[in-house]
C-alpha positions in Angstrom: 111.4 32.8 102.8 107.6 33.6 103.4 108.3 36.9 104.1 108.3 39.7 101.1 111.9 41.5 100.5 111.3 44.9 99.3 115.2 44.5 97.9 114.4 41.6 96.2 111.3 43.0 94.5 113.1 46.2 93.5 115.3 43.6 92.1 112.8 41.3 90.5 111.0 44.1 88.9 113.8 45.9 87.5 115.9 42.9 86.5 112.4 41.3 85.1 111.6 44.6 83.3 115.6 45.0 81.8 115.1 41.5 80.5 111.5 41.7 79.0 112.4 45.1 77.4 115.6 44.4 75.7 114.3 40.8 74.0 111.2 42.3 72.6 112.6 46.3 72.0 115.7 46.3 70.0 115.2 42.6 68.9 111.7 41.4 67.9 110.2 44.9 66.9 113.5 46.0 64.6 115.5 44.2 64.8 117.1 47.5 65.7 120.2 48.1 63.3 122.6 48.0 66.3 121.4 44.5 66.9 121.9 43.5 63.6 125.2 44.9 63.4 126.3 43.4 66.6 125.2 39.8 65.1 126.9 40.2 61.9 130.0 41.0 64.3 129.4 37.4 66.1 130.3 35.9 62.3 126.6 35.5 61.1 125.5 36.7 58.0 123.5 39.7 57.1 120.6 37.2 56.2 121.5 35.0 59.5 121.0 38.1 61.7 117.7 38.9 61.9 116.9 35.1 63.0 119.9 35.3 65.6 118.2 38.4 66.8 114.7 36.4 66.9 116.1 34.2 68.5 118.2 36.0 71.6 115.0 38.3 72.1 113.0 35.0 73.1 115.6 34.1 75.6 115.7 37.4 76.7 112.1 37.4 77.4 112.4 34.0 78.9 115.2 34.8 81.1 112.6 38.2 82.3 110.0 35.9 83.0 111.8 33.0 84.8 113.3 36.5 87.2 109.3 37.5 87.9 108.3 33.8 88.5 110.9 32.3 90.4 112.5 35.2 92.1 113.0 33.8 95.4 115.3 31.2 93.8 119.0 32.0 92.4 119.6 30.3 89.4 117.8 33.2 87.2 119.8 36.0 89.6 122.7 34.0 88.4 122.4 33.3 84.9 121.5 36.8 84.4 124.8 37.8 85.8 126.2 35.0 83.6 125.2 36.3 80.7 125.3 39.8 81.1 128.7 39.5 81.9 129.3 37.4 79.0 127.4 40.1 76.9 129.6 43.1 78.6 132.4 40.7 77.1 131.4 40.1 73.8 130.8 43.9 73.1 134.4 44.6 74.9 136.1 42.7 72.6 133.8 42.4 69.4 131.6 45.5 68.9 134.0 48.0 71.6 131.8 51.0 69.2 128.8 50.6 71.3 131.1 50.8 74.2 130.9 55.0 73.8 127.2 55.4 72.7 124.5 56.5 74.4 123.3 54.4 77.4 126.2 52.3 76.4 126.9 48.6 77.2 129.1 49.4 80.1 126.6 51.4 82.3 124.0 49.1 80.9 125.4 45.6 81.8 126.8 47.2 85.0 123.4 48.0 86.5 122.2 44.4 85.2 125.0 42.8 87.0 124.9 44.8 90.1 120.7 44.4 90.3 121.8 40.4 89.8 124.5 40.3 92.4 122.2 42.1 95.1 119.3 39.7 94.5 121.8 36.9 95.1 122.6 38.6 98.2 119.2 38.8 99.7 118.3 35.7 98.9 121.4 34.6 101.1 120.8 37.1 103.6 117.2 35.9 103.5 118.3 32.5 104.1 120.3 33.0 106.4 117.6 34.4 108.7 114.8 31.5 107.9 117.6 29.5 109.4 118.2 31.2 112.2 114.7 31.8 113.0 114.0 28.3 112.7 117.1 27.2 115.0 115.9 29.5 117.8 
C-alpha cells in the first residue's frame, strides 16, 4: 500500500477531524450542557459528569489521532465504527431528545459510520490490488 488513496485521505481527514473536534468542542472546552446532560443520562452524577466528559473527549482525541497516524491500518476505521455505532445506540435508547435537534445524532453518527465503513473498504480494495500486483 505505497501508493496514496485519495478515498482514504478524504476519509482520514474527515474521520480524523470528526474525532479531534468532537473530544475537545463540546467536551473539554464546556463541557457543553448537552454533554453533561447526556452523562447524567448514562447514571453519573451531576458532579461525575464533567470528569466523564474529560474523560471521553481524551479518547475522542486519541481515537482522531490514531485515524491520521495509522490510516492505512483498520483497527482505528473499525473501532470508530464500533463506537459510533455504539454512541448512535446509547442516544437511541437513552437520550432519544437529541435524536430531533439540530445536526442531530442520527445524521451525525451516520456520516461517521459511513466515512468508517468506506475507509475499511479501500483499505481492502487496496489490498487486494498490492496482492495482485505482486502475484503478476
Amino acid at each position: 500500500m505505497n501508493k496514496a488513496s485519495p478515498v482514504l485521505s478524504i476519509c482520514r481527514f474527515s474521520l480524523g477531524f470528526v474525532w479531534i473536534y468532537q473530544g475537545v468542542v463540546p467536551k473539554w472546552l464546556g463541557p457543553h450542557t448537552d454533554e453533561l446532560a447526556m452523562n447524567v443520562l448514562a447514571g453519573f452524577t451531576p458532579i461525575q459528569a464533567p470528569v466523564i466528559s474529560y474523560i471521553a473527549g481524551t479518547v475522542e482525541l486519541l481515537l482522531g489521532l490514531a485515524i491520521l497516524v495509522w490510516h492505512q491500518h483498520r483497527w482505528p476505521y473499525a473501532v470508530s465504527a464500533v463506537f459510533i455505532a455504539g454512541l448512535y445506540l446509547f442516544t437511541v435508547v437513552m437520550a432519544s431528545q437529541f435524536l430531533l435537534s439540530a445536526f442531530n445524532a442520527t445524521t451525525v453518527n451516520l456520516a461517521v459510520f459511513s466515512l468508517s465503513a468506506v475507509a475499511l473498504m479501500e483499505l481492502r480494495r487496496m489490498d487486494a490490488e498490492a496482492a495482485r500486483l505482486k502475484k503478476g
